[in-house]
C-alpha distance (Angstrom), angle and dihedral (degrees) to the residues before:
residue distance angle dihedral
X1 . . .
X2 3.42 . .
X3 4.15 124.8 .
X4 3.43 116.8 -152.8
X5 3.98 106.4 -163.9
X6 3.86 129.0 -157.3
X7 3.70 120.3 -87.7
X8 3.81 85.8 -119.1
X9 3.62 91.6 47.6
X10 4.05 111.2 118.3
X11 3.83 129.6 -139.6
X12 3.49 82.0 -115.5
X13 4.27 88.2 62.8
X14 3.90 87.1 44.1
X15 3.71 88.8 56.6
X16 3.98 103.3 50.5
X17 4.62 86.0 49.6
X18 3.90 77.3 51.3
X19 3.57 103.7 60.0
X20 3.61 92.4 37.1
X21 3.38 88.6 56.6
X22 3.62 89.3 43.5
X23 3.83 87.0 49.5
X24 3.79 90.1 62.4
X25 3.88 89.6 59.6
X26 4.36 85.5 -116.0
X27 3.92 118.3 131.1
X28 3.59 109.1 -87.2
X29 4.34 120.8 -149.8
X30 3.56 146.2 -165.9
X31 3.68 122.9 -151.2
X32 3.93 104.6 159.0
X33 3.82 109.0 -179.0
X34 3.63 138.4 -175.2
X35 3.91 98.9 -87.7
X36 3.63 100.4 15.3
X37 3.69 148.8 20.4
X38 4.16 114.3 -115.9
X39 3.90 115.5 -162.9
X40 4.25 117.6 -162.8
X41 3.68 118.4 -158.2
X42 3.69 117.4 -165.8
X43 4.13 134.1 -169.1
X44 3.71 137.4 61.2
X45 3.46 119.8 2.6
X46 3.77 100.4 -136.3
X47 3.86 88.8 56.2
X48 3.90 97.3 44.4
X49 4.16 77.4 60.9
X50 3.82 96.1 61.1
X51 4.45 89.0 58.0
X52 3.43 90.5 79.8
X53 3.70 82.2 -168.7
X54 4.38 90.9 161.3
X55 3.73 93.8 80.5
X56 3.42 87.7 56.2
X57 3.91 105.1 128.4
X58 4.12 81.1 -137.9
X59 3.83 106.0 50.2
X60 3.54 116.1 89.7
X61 4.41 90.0 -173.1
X62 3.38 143.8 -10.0
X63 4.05 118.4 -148.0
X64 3.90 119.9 -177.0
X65 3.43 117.1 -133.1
X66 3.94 107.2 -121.3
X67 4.07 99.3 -171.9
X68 4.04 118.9 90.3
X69 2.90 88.6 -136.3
X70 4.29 104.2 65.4
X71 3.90 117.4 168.6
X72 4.33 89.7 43.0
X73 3.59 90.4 47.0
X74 3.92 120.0 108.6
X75 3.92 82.1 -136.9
X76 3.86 82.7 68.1
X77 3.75 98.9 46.1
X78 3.75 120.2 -1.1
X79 3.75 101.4 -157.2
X80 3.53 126.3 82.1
X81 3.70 119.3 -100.6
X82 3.75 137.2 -115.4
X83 4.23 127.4 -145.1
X84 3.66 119.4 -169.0
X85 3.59 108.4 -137.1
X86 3.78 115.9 -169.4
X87 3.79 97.1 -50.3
X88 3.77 95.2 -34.6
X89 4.11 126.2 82.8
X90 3.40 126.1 -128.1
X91 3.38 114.8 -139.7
X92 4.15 127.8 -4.4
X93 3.92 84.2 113.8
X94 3.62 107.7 -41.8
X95 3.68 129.4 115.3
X96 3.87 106.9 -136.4
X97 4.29 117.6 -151.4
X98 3.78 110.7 -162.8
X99 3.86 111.7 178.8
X100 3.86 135.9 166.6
X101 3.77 134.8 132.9
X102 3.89 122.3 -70.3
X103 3.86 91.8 -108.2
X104 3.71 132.2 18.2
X105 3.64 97.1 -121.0
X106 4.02 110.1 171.6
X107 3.41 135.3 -12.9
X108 4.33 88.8 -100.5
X109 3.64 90.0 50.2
X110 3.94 98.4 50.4
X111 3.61 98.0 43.8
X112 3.69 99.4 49.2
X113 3.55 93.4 40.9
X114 4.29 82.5 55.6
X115 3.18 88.1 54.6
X116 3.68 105.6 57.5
X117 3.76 97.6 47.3
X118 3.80 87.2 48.9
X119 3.49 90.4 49.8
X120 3.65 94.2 54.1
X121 3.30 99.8 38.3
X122 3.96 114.2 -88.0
X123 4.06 103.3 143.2
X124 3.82 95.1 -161.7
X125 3.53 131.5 47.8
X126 3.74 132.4 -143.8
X127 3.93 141.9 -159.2
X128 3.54 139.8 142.4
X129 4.12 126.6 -120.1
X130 3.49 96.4 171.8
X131 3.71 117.6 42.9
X132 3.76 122.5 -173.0
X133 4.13 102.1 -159.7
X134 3.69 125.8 -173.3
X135 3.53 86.5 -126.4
X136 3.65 125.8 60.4
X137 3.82 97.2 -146.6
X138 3.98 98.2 57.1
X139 3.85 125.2 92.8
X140 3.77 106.5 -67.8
X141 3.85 92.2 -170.8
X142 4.01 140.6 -105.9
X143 3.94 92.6 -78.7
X144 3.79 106.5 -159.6
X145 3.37 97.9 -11.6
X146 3.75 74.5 66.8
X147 3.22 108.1 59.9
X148 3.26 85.3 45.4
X149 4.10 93.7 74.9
X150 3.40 82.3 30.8
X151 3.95 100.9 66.6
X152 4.42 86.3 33.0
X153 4.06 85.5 61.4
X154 4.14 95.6 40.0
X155 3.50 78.7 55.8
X156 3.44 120.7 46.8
X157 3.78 91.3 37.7
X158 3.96 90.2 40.7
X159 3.36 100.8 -127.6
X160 4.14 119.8 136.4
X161 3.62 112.9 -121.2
X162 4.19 139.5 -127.2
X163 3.55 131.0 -170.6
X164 3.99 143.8 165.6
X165 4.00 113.2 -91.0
X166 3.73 100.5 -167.0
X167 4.35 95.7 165.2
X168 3.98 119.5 59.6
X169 3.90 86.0 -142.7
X170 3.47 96.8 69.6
X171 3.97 104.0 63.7
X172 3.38 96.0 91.4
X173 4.01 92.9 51.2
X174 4.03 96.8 41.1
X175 3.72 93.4 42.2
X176 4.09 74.8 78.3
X177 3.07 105.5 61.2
X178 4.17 109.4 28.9
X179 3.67 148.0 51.9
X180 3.47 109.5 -140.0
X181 4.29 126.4 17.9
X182 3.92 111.0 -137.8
X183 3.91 114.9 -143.1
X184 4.05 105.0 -142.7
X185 3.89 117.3 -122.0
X186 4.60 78.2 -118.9
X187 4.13 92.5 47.2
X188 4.49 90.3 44.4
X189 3.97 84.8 100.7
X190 4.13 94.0 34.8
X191 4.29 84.9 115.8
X192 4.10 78.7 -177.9
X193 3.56 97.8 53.6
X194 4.28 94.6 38.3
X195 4.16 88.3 52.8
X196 3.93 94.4 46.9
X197 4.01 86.5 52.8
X198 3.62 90.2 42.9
X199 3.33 94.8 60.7
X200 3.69 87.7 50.4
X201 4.13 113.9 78.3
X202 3.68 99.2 -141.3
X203 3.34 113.5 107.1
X204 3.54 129.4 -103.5
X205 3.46 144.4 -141.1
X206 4.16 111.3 -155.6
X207 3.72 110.1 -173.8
X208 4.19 111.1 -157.3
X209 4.14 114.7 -108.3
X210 3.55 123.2 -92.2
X211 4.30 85.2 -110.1
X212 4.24 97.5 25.9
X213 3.75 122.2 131.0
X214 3.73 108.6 -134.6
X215 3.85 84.6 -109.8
X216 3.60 93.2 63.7
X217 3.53 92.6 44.5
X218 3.58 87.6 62.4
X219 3.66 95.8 40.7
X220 3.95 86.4 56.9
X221 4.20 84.9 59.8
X222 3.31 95.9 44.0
X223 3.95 86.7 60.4
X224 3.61 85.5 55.1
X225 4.27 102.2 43.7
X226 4.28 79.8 48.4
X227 3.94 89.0 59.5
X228 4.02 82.6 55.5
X229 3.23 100.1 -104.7
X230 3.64 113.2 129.4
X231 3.79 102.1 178.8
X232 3.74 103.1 99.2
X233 3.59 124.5 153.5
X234 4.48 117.5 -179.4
X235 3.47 120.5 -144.0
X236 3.47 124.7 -156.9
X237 4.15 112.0 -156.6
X238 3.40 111.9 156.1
X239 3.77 142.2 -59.5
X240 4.15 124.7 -121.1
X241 3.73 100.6 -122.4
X242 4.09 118.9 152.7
X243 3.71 92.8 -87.2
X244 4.16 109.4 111.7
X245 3.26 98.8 179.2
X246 3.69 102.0 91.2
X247 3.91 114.5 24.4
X248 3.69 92.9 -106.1
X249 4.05 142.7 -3.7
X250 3.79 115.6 -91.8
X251 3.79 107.8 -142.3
X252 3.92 103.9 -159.5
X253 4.30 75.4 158.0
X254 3.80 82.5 73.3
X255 3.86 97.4 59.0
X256 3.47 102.4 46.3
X257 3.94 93.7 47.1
X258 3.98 88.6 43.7
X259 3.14 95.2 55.3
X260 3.65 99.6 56.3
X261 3.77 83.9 50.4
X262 3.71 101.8 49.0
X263 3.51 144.7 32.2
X264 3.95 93.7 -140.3
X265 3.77 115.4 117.1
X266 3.66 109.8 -110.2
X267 4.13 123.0 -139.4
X268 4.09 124.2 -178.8
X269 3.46 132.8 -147.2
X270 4.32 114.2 -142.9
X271 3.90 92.8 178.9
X272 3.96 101.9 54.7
X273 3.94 90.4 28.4
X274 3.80 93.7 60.2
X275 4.03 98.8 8.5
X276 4.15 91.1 -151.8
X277 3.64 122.4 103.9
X278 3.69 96.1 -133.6
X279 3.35 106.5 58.9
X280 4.36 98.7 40.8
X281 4.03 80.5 92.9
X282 3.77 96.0 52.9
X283 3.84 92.4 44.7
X284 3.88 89.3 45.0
X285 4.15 91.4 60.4
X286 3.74 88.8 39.5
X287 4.46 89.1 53.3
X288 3.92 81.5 54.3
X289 3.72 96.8 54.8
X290 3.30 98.0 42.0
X291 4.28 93.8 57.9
X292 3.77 99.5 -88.5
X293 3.74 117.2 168.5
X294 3.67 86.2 -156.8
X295 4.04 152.3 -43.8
X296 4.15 132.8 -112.0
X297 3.65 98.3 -150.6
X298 4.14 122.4 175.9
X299 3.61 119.7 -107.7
X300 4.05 133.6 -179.9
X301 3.55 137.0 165.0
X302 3.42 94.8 -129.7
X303 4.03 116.3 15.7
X304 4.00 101.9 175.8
X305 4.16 78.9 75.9
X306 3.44 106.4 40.4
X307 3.74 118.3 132.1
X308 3.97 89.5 -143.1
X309 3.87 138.4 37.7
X310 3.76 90.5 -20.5
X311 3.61 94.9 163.8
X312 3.82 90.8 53.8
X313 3.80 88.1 53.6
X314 4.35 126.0 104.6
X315 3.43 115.3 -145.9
X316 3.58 125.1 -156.7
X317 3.56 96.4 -73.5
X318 3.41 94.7 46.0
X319 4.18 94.6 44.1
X320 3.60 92.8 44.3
X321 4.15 85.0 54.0
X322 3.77 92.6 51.1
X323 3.29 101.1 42.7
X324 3.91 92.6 46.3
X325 3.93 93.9 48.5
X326 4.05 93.2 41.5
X327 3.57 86.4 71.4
X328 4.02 107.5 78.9
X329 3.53 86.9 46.4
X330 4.23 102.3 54.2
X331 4.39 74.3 46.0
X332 3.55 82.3 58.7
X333 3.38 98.9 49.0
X334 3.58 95.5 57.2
X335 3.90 87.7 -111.2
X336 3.38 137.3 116.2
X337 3.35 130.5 -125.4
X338 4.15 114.3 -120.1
X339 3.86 108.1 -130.1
């Protein structure tokens, strides 16, 4: 539920509803704002009934929240939220381009691929150490040795960097080396995996399942925000329906509705949602209208070699292209483009 105090109500107030929601073993929060102070209390229904917290001589309302999904919701907090991403913000009005190749390869293949989305103007780079494949025989990536190259290129070409976690025991040895963790469309429903980067503060970037609901795509972050970690960015890549022609179904549906339902920022992903080279531009524009905060496209220097979803890949030509073309359309959002 949510406890809408008094504007005369004190911090002092806001603290004694805490602890006796505290004292009831429910999820207490804190939402000061400019005019008032909001409260949140979390947990089982039938106990949030016993607070009683309305005849409170300091609560002006309480509201329950309706939504599974509670500390996401806009019910919870109507704004929009911001993610600091490296030195860059996600969200707030800018359109955010992170690009990289699928897999970080060699140290050759990383750094030139950084620098062609940093010379074009990609402010994030991406590239995966640890690659979970559907088959057991294809390149399962460098690992640490990985990240390694990984965090060299984010650095010298100063561009913050994301990759796939796909094992809970490797937060505390990643968190070393990268920016931003990447929850796989397989690991979205990993609950294990979600809580041990929750209670991590680096952001994260949780792309939906191949076969999620939007619901449970927002049920995944809301394991994550209930960690404490409030850096959540969705990512919508694609959707297995039966139509082959494109490697997977990109549901730009799934932005607009989500973000009338939550406050997270919202990123897309043209190369896994569509899985053809050609049509990652198209898809791009199309994230923009549709209220994207931003997309994660893949990028490498030289695609006819690359160990993983080469023919999903831009190459310069291609980037350069995108990137060029994108920008009348984040104008036309009423964004602006982070650089």
């Amino acid at each position: 539920m949510i406890i809408v105090l008094k504007p005369e109500a004190t911090e002092v107030d806001a603290k004694e509803i805490l602890a006796q929601i505290e004292n009831l073993q429910l999820k207490p929060l804190y939402m000061p704002g400019t005019e008032r102070i909001v409260l949140g209390a979390l947990g089982d229904e039938r106990v949030l009934n016993q607070l009683n917290i309305a005849a409170h001589p300091m609560v002006e309302n309480v509201k329950p929240i309706l939504s599974n999904y509670k500390q996401v919701s806009r019910e919870m907090q109507s704004h929009d939220s911001e993610v600091k991403f490296g030195n860059y913000t996600i969200g707030g009005g800018t359109f955010t381009v992170i690009a990289g190749p699928c897999a970080v390869e060699n140290k050759e293949q990383i750094h030139q691929s950084a620098a062609i989305v940093k010379k074009h103007g990609a402010v994030g780079l991406r590239g995966g150490a640890f690659k979970p494949r559907t088959s057991p025989y294809s390149f399962q990536g460098l690992e640490e040795e990985g990240l390694k190259l990984l965090k060299e290129a984010s650095q010298e070409y100063d561009l913050p960097c994301v990759t796939e976690i796909i094992d809970a025991n490797h937060v505390d040895m990643m968190e070393d080396y990268i920016d931003a963790f990447q929850i796989g469309a397989r690991n979205m429903q990993n609950f294990k995996l979600l809580k041990a980067v929750g209670q991590s503060q680096k952001p994260v970037l949780l792309k939906r399942g191949m076969s999620a609901t939007i619901e449970e795509l927002l049920l995944a972050a809301e394991y994550i925000y209930n960690e404490g970690n409030k850096n959540v960015v969705l990512c919508e890549r694609g959707i297995r329906t039966f139509e082959k022609a494109t490697r997977n179904t990109l549901d730009l549906n799934a932005v607009a509705y989500i973000k009338t339902k939550s406050h997270l920022p919202v990123f897309v992903d043209p190369s896994h949602g569509t899985g053809i080279r050609e049509l990652v531009s198209p898809m791009a524009k199309a994230a923009v209208a549709c209220g994207a905060d931003g997309v994660i496209v893949e990028a490498h220097y030289n695609p006819k070699i690359a160990l993983s979803d080469g023919q999903q890949s831009l190459d310069e030509p291609h980037f350069e292209k995108m990137m060029r073309e994108l920008i009348p359309f984040v104008e036309a959002a009423g964004k602006v483009l982070n650089k």
